[in-house]
C-alpha positions as CSV (number, residue, x, y, z in Angstrom):
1,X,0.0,0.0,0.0
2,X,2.8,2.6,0.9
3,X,4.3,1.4,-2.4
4,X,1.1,2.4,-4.5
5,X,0.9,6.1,-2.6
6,X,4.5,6.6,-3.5
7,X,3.9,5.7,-6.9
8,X,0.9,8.0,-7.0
9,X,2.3,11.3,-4.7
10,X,6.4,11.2,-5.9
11,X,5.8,12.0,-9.7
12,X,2.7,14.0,-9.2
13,X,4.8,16.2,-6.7
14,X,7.9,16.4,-9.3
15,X,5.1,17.6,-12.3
16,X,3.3,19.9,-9.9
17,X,6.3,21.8,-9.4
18,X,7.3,21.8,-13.3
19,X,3.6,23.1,-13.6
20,X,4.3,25.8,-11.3
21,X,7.5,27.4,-12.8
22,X,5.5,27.1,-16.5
23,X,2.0,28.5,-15.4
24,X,4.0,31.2,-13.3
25,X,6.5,31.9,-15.9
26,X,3.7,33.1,-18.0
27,X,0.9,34.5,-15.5
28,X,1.7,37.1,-12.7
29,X,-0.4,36.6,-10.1
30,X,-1.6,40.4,-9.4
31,X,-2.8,40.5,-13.0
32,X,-5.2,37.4,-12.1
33,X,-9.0,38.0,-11.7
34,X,-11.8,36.1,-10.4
35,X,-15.4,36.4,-11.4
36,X,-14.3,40.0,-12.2
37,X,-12.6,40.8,-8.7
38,X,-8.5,40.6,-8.1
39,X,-7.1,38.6,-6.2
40,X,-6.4,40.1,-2.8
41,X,-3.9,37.7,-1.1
42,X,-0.4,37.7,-1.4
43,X,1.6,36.3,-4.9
44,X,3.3,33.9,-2.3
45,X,0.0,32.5,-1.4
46,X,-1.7,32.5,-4.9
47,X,1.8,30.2,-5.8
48,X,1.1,27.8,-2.5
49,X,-2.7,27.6,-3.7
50,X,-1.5,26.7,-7.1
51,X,1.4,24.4,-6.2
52,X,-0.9,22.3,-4.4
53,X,-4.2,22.8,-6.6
54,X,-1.5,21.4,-9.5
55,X,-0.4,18.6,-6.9
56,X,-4.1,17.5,-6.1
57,X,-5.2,17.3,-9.7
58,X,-2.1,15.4,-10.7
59,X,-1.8,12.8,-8.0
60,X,-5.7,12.1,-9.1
61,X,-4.7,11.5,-12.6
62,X,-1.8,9.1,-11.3
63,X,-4.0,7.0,-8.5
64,X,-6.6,6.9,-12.1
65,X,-3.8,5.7,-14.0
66,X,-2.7,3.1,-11.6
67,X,-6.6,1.9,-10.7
68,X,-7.0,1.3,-14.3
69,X,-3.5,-0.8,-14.5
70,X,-4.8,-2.8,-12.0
71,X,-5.7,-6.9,-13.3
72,X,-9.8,-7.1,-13.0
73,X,-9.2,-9.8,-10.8
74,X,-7.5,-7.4,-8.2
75,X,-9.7,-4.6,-8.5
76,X,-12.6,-5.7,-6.2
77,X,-9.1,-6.7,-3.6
78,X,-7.7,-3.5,-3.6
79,X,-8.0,-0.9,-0.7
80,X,-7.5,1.7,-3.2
């Protein structure tokens, strides 16, 4: 089981931070707006927010990707 979270958390950390430096290299963070209102937070905290939004939504596609590699005979076995 702590095999199977490393194989899921470990990459999807890695790409969450190559996400970061190319989302961030293009977008400034005090230029952002949402539903027609800037943000009014910090640029440090709108980079923690997207570090881990990116690390949330890429450890789901991973734990996807390794549920679907499982054999059909260990799917209904598996405490994932």
């Amino acid at each position: 089981m702590k095999q199977k979270i490393m194989w899921i958390v470990w990459p999807s950390f890695l790409m969450a931070g190559v996400m970061e430096l190319l989302v961030f290299a293009l977008v400034d963070p005090q230029d952002m707006h949402w539903f027609g209102h800037a943000f009014e937070i910090s640029r440090q905290a709108v980079y923690t927010l997207g570090f881990f939004v990116f690390w949330f939504v890429i450890a789901l596609s991973s734990a996807m990707t390794l549920f679907l590699s499982l054999p059909s005979n260990e799917v209904n076995q598996s405490p994932l």
